[in-house]
C-alpha positions in Angstrom: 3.7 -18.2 -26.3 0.9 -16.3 -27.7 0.9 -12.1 -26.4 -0.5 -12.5 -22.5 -2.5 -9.3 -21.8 -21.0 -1.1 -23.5 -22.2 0.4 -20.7 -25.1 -0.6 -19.0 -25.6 1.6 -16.1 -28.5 1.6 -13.5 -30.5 4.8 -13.6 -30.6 6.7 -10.6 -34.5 7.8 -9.5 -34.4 9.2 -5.5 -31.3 11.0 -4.2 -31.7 12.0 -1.0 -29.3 13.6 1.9 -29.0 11.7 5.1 -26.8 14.2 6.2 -23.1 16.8 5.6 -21.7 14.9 3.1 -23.9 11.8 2.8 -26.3 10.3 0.3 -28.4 7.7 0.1 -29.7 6.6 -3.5 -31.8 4.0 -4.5 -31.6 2.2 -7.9 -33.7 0.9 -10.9 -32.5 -0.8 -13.9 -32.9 1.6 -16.8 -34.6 -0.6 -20.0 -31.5 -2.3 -20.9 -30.3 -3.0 -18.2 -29.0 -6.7 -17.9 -29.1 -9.4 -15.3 -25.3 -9.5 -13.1 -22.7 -11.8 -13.7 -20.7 -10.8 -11.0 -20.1 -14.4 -9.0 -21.4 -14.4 -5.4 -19.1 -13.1 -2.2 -16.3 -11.9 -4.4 -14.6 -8.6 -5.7 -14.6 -8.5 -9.4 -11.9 -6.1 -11.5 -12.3 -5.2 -14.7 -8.4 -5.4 -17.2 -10.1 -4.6 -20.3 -9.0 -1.7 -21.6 -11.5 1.3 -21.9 -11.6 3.1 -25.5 -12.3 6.4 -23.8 -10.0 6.5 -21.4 -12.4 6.3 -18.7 -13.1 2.9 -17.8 -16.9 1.8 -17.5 -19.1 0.0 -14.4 -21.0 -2.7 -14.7 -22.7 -5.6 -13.0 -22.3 -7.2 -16.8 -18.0 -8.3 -16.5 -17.8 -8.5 -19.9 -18.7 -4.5 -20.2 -16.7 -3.8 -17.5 -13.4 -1.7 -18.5 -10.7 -0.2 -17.2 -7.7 2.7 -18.0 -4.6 2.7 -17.0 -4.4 -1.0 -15.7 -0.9 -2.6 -16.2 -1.0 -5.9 -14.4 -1.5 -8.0 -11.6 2.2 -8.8 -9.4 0.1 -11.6 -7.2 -1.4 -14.8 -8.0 -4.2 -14.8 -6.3 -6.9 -13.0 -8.3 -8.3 -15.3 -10.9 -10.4 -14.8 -13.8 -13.7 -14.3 -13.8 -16.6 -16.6 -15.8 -15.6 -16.8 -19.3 -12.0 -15.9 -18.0 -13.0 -11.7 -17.8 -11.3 -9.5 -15.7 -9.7 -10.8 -12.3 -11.8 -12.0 -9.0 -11.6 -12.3 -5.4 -12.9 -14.5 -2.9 -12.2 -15.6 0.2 -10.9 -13.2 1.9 -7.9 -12.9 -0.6 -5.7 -10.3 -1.1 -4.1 -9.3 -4.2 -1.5 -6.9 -5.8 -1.0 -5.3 -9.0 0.3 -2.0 -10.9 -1.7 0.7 -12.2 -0.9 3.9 -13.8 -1.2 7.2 -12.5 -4.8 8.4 -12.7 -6.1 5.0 -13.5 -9.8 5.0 -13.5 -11.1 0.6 -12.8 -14.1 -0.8 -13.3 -15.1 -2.9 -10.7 -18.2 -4.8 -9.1 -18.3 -6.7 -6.0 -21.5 -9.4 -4.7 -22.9 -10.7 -1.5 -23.7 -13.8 -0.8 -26.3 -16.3 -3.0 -30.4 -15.7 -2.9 -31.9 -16.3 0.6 -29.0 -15.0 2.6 -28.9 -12.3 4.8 -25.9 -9.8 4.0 -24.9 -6.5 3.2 -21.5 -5.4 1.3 -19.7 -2.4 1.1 -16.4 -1.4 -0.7 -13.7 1.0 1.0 -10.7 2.5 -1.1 -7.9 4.9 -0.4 -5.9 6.4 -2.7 -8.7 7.5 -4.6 -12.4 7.9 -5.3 -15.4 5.8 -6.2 -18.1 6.8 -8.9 -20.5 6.0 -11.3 -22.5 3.7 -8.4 -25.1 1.3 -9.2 -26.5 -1.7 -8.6 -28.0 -4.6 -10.0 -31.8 -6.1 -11.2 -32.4 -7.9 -8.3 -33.0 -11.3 -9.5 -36.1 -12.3 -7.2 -38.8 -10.4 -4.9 -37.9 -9.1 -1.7 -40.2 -10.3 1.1 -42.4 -11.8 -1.8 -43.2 -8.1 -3.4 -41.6 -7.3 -6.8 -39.1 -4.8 -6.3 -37.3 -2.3 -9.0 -34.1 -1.9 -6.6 -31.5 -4.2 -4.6 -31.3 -1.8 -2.0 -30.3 1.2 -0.3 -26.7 2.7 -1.3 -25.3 4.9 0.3 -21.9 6.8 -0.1 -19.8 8.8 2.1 -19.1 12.2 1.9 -15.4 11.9 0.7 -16.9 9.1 -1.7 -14.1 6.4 -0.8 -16.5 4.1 1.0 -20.1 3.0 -0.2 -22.5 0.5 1.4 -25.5 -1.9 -0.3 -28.0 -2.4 2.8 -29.9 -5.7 1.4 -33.6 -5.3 0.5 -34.8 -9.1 1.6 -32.3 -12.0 1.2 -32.0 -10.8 -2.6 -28.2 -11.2 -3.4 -26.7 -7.6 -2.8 -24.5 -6.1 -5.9 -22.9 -3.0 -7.2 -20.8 -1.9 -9.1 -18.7 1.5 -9.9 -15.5 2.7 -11.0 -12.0 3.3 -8.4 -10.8 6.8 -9.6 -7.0 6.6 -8.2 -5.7 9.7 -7.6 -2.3 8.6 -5.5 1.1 9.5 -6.5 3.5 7.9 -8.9 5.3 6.1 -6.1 2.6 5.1 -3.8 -0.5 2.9 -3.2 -3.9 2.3 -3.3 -6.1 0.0 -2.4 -9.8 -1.4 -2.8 -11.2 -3.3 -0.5 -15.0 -5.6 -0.5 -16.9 -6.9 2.5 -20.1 -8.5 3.4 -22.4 -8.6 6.5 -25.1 -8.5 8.4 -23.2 -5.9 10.6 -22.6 -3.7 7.5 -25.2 -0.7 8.5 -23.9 2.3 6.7 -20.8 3.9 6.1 -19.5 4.3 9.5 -19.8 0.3 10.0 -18.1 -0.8 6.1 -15.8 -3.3 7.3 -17.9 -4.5 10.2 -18.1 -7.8 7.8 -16.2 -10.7 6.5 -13.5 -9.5 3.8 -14.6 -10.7 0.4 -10.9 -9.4 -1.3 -8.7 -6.6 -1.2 -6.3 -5.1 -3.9 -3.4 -3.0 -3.4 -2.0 -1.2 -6.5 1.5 0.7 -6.7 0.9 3.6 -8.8 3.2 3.2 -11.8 4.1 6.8 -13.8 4.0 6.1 -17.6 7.6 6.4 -18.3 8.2 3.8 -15.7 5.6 1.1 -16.6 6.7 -1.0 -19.5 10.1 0.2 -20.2 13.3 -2.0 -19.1 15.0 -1.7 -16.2 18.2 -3.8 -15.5 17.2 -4.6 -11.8 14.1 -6.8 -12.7 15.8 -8.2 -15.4 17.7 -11.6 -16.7 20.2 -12.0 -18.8 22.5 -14.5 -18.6 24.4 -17.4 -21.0 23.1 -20.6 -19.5 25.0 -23.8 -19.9 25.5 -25.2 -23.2 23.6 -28.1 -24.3 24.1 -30.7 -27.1 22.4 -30.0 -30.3 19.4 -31.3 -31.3 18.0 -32.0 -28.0 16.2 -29.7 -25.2 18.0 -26.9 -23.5 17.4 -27.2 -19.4 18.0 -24.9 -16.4 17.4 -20.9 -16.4 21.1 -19.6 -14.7 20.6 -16.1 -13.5 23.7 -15.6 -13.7 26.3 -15.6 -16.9 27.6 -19.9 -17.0 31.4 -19.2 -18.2 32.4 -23.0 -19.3 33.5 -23.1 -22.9 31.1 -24.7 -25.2 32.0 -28.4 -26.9 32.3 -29.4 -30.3 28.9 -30.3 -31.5 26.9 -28.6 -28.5 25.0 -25.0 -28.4 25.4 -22.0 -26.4 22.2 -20.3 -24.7 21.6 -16.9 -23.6 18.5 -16.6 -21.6 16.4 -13.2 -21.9 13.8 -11.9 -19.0 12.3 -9.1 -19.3 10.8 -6.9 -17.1 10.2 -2.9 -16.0 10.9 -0.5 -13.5 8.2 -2.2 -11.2 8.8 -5.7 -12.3 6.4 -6.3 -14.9 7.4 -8.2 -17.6 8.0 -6.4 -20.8 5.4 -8.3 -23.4 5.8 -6.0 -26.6 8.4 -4.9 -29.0 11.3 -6.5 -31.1 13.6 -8.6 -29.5 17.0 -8.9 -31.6 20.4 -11.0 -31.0 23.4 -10.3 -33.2 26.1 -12.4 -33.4 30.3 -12.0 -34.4 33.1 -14.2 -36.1 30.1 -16.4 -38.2 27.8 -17.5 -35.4 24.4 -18.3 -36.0 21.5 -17.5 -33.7 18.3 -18.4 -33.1 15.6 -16.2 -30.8 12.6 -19.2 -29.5 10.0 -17.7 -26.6 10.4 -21.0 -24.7 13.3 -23.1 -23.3 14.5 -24.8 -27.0 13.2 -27.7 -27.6 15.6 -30.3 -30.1 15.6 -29.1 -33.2 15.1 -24.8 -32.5 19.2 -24.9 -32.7 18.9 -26.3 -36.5 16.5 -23.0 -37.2 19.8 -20.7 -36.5 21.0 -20.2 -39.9 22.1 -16.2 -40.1 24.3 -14.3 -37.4 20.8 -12.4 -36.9 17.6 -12.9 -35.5 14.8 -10.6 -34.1 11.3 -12.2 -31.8 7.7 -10.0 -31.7 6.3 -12.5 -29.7 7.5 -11.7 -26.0 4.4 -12.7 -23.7 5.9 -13.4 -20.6 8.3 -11.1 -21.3 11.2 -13.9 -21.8 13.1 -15.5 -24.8 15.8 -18.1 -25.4 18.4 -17.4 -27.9 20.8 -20.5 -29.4 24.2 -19.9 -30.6 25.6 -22.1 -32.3 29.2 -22.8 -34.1 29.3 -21.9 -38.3 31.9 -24.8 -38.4 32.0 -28.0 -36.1 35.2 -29.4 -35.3 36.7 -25.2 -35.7 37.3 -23.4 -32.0 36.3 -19.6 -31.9 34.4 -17.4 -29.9 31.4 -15.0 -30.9 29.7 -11.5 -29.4 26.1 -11.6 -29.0 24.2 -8.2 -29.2 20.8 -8.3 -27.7 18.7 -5.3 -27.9 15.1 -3.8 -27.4 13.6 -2.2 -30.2 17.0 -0.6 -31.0 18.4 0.1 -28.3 21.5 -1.8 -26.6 20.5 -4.4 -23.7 23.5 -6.7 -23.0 26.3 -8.3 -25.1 27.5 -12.0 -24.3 30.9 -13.5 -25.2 30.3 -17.6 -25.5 33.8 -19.5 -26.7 
C-alpha cells in the first residue's frame, strides 16, 4: 500500500448592519480571483494541510486547506474533482476526527445556472470566518453583475446565508473555527432553498451534507490504543502460497512441517483511526525468520523472511502481515515474536 493521507479570497466592498449582531456583505472578486470549482448542491471540505496553521477558504478546492484535520470515520464523503478534499451530496451525512482548535476550509454550492435556490451553512461547536463568495459565472436578470449575492451572517457567526442574485448558481466559501472540547462534537451543516431567507430561516431547505467531527486532543490522535486495535496469530498457511482470513483473535493450532505462521497487525488510535506512520518491527526467538508485508502475503512473501528481524515504514491503512516461518523444516520448536511501534513494546506472540 502506498501512505493514505494559495489563497484566493473575495474582497469585501459594502458592510452593512441589518441589525444587533447581524451583517449583511456583498462580494466582488478581487483581480485574481478564479472561477469555482465547487460541484453543484454539495458541501465541499478541504484535508489539505495548511502550512500556516490556519487553514485557507476558497471557492478554488485545490487552494482550499485545512489544520488540524485527522480523518474521515464514515464512508460517505467522497473526493472532490481531481480527487481534492472530501464532498457531500444528497443529503449525506458524514463523520470524521479533528483536533482540538482545528480551523477547515470549506465551500458549499447551490444548485446548477437557471435554478432558483439559496444556501446557507449552520455549525456548532465553533465559528465561521473568512466568508466569501464566488464570480458568478453568468448575468443575473441579463445585467452583468460583480457579486453572487447577498451574505449575511449571524451575530454569533455560526450560521451564514447566500440569498441568490437571479438563477446564478449560489457559492461560498469560508473556514469552520472549532472551538469544542477534546471529548466532544461539532458539526457543519449545508442547505439549499428557495425558503432559505436569512439567518433565522437556514435550514428552511433541502440538506446538501452534514459533518460531525469528535474533537480529538493531540496526544490522543495518532498514538496506539489497544482497544481499536488487532493483533492476533492467524492460522497457518502452507508456504509459498497466499495467506487467507484476518482472526481477531490469537488462532492456537500448532503450525505443520512445511507451512508458515501469521500474525496479523491493525493499527489504530484512541479514536479509532488507523495509525499510518512510523516503524513497524517483529522480532523473533529460537532461529525464526520473519517477514513484515502491508497486505495479506501473497506466495512467495514467506521466502523473503531470511533474518529473525524485520521492521515496515509503509503502514497506510494502518495494518501489516508478518510471516514466521521454521529455520529448519522437518525440526519442531517454538518461537516469540516481539512486535513494537517505533520502540516501544506492542504485543508478543508464541507460535509452535
Amino acid at each position: 500500500m502506498s501512505t493514505k493521507t494559495l489563497r484566493k479570497r473575495i474582497a469585501l466592498v459594502a458592510v452593512t448592519a441589518l441589525g444587533a449582531g447581524l451583517l449583511s456583505v456583498v462580494a466582488v472578486p478581487s483581480a485574481n480571483a478564479v472561477v469555482g470549482t465547487t460541484a453543484v448542491s454539495s458541501l465541499q471540505l478541504a484535508t489539505a494541510s495548511s502550512l500556516t496553521g490556519e487553514g485557507a477558504a476558497s471557492q478554488a478546492i485545490a487552494s482550499q486547506t485545512s489544520s488540524g484535520w485527522v480523518t474521515q470515520t464514515s464512508t460517505t464523503a467522497v473526493a472532490g474533482a481531481g480527487g481534492v478534499g472530501l464532498n457531500l451530496t444528497g443529503g449525506a451525512a458524514a463523520t470524521g476526527i479533528v483536533l482540538a482548535g482545528a480551523k477547515l476550509g470549506f465551500s458549499l454550492s447551490g444548485p446548477a445556472n437557471g435554478t432558483s435556490s439559496n444556501i446557507s451553512v449552520v455549525v456548532t461547536g465553533g465559528t465561521i470566518n473568512s466568508l466569501g463568495q464566488d464570480t458568478p459565472d453568468t448575468t443575473a436578470n441579463g445585467t452583468a453583475t460583480t457579486a453572487n449575492g447577498t451574505l449575511s451572517v449571524n451575530g454569533s457567526s455560526t450560521t451564514a446565508v447566500l440569498v441568490q442574485l437571479g438563477t446564478t448558481s449560489a457559492k461560498l466559501h469560508g473556514r469552520f473555527a472549532v472551538s469544542a472540547a477534546a471529548g466532544t462534537t461539532a458539526t457543519i451543516a449545508a442547505y439549499s432553498g428557495t425558503g432559505i431567507l436569512g439567518t433565522t430561516t437556514a435550514t428552511n431547505g433541502a440538506l446538501l451534507g452534514i459533518w460531525t467531527f469528535t474533537v480529538a486532543s493531540a496526544s490522543a490522535s495518532g498514538t496506539y490504543a489497544t482497544t481499536y486495535s488487532n493483533i492476533s496469530t492467524q492460522i497457518p498457511y502452507t508456504k509459498g502460497t497466499t495467506a487467507s482470513g484476518l482472526l481477531a483473535y490469537d488462532n492456537t493450532s500448532r503450525i505443520a512441517n512445511g507451512s508458515v505462521g501469521a500474525i496479523y497487525v491493525a493499527l489504530a488510535d484512541g479514536y479509532g483511526s488507523p495509525i499510518t506512520t512510523g516503524i513497524l518491527t517483529a522480532t523473533a526467538t529460537g532461529g525464526a525468520l520473519v517477514n513484515i508485508v502491508d497486505t495479506i502475503p501473497a506466495a512467495g512473501n514467506d521466502y523473503a523472511a531470511t533474518t529473525a528481524f524485520d521492521s515496515e515504514t509503509d503502514l497506510a491503512g494502518g495494518d501489516a502481515y508478518i510471516s514466521v516461518v521454521q529455520p529448519v523444516a522437518g525440526v519442531a520448536g517454538s518461537t516469540t515474536v516481539t512486535i513494537t511501534l517505533d520502540g516501544a513494546v506492542l504485543a508478543t506472540k508464541t507460535l509452535n
